[in-house]
C-alpha positions in Angstrom: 3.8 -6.4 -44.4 4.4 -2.7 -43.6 1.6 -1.4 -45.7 -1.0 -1.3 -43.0 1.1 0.9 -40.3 0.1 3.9 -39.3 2.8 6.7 -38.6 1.5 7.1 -34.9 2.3 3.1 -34.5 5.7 3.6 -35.7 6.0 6.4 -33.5 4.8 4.4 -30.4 7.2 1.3 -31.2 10.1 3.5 -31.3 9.1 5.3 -28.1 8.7 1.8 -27.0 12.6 0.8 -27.9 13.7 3.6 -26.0 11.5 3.7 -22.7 11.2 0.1 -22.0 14.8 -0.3 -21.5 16.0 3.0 -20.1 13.0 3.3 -17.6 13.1 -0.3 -16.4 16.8 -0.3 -16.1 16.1 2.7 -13.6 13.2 1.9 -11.8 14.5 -1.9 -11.1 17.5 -0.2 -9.8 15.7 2.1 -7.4 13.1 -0.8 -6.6 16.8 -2.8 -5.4 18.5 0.0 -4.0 15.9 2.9 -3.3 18.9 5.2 -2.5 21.3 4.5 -4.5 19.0 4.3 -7.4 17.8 7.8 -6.0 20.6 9.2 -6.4 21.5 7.9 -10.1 21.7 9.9 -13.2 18.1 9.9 -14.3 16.6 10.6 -10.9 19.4 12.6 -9.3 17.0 16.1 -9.6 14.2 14.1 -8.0 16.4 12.8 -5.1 18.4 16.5 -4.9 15.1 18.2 -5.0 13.4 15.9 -2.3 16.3 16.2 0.1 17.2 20.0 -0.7 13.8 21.2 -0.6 11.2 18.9 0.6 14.1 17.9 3.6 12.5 14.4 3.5 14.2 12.1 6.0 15.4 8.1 5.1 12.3 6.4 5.1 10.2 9.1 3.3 12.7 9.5 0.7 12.8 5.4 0.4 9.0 5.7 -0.1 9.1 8.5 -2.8 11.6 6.4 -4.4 9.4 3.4 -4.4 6.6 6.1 -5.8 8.8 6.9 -9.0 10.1 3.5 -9.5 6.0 2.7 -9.5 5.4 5.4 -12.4 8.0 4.5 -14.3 7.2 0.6 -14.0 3.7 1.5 -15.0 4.9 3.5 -17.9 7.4 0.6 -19.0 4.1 -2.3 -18.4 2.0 0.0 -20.9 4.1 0.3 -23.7 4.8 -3.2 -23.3 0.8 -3.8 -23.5 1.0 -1.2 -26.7 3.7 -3.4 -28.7 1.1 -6.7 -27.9 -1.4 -5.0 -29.2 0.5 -3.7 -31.9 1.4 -7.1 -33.2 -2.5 -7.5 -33.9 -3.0 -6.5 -37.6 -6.8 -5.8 -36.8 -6.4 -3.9 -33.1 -3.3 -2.3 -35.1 -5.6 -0.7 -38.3 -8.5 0.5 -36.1 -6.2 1.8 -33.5 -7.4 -0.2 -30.6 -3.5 0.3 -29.7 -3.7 3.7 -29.2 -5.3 3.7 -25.6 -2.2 2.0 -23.9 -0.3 4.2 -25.7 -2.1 7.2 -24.4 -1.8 6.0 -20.9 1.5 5.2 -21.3 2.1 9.0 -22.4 0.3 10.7 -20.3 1.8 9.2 -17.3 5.5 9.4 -18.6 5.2 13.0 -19.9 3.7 13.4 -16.4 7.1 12.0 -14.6 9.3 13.7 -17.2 7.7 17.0 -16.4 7.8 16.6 -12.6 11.3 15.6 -13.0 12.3 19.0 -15.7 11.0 21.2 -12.8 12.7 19.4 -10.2 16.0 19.7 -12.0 15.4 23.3 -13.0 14.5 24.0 -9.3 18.2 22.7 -8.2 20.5 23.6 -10.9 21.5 19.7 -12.5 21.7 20.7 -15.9 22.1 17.3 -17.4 19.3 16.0 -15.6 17.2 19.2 -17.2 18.1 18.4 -20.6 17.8 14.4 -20.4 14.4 15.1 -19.1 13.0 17.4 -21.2 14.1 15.6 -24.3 12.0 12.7 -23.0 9.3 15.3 -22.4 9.4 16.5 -26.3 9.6 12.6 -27.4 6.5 12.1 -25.1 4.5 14.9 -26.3 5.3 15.1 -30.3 4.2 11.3 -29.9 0.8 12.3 -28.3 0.7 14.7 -30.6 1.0 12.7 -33.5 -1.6 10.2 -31.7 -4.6 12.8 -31.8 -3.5 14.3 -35.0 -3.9 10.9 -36.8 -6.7 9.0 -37.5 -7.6 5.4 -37.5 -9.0 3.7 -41.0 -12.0 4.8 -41.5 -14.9 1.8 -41.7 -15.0 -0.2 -45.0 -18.0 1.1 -47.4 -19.8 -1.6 -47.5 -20.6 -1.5 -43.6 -21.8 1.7 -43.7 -24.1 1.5 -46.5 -25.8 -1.2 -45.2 -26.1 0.4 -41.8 -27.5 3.6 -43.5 -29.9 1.5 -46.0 -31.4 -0.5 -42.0 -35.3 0.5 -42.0 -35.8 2.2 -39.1 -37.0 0.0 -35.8 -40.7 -0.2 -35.0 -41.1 2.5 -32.2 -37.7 3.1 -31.5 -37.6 -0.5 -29.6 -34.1 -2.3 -29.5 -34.0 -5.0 -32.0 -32.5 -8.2 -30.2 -31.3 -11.6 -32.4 -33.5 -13.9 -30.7 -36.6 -11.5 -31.8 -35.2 -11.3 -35.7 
């Protein structure tokens, strides 16, 4: 069964295991209590920063709350779209996965990074480290991602496609016209 998996989908599904959990467990508790969620453990450099530095009042920092809660939801609904998508053999060998994995990277090294600077720029130290371990997960994933390469067409395909005669003045050959 494992024979056909790629080390980049591996990679993604365990990425998977740890985001989906950890980031929906914080955004639905920001989306519930947009304070208190704020002001949590993984988002307590965003919340510091936003009130320290940003001196945002209720309602804006409420909103930017709903605004991080929103990335990481998004992040969390992609990798959930990866793992679907990885539990089709064929999408799974010719890396039709890989987009949602992509998007799902690219966004949550995006937050991550936002978040690392944030916590650098107001001294929480365990905030700075939980965040830019997610940021090194997220980016030796992508990494890994471009690095690999899908299967490569079967043989067979491609010979025939090389052996086609050429089209009659370069005109596109439809399959009612055959």
């Amino acid at each position: 069964m494992f024979r056909n998996w790629r080390i980049g989908s591996v990679n993604g599904a365990l990425l998977a295991a740890y985001f989906i959990p950890a980031w929906a467990l914080v955004a639905f508790n920001i989306m519930v209590a947009p304070v208190h969620g704020l002001y949590e453990r993984p988002s307590v450099a965003v919340a510091l920063f936003l009130s320290d530095h940003l001196q945002m009042a209720g309602m804006d920092t409420v909103r930017a709350a709903w605004l991080l809660a929103l990335g990481r939801a998004t992040v969390v609904a992609f990798f959930a779209i990866y793992l679907v998508l990885l539990c089709i053999p064929r999408t799974r060998k010719s890396g039709g996965s890989d987009e949602a994995l992509a998007i799902a990277l690219a966004i949550g090294s995006l937050i991550s990074f936002a978040s690392m600077v944030m916590a650098s720029k107001v001294g929480e130290m365990a905030a700075l480290r939980l965040h830019a371990t997610e940021l090194l997960l997220l980016l030796g994933a992508a990494i890994v991602v471009v690095i690999e390469k899908p299967e490569a067409a079967p043989k067979l395909v491609r010979e025939a496609v090389e052996t086609a005669a050429p089209l009659a003045l370069e005109q596109a050959e439809f399959l009612h016209n055959r």
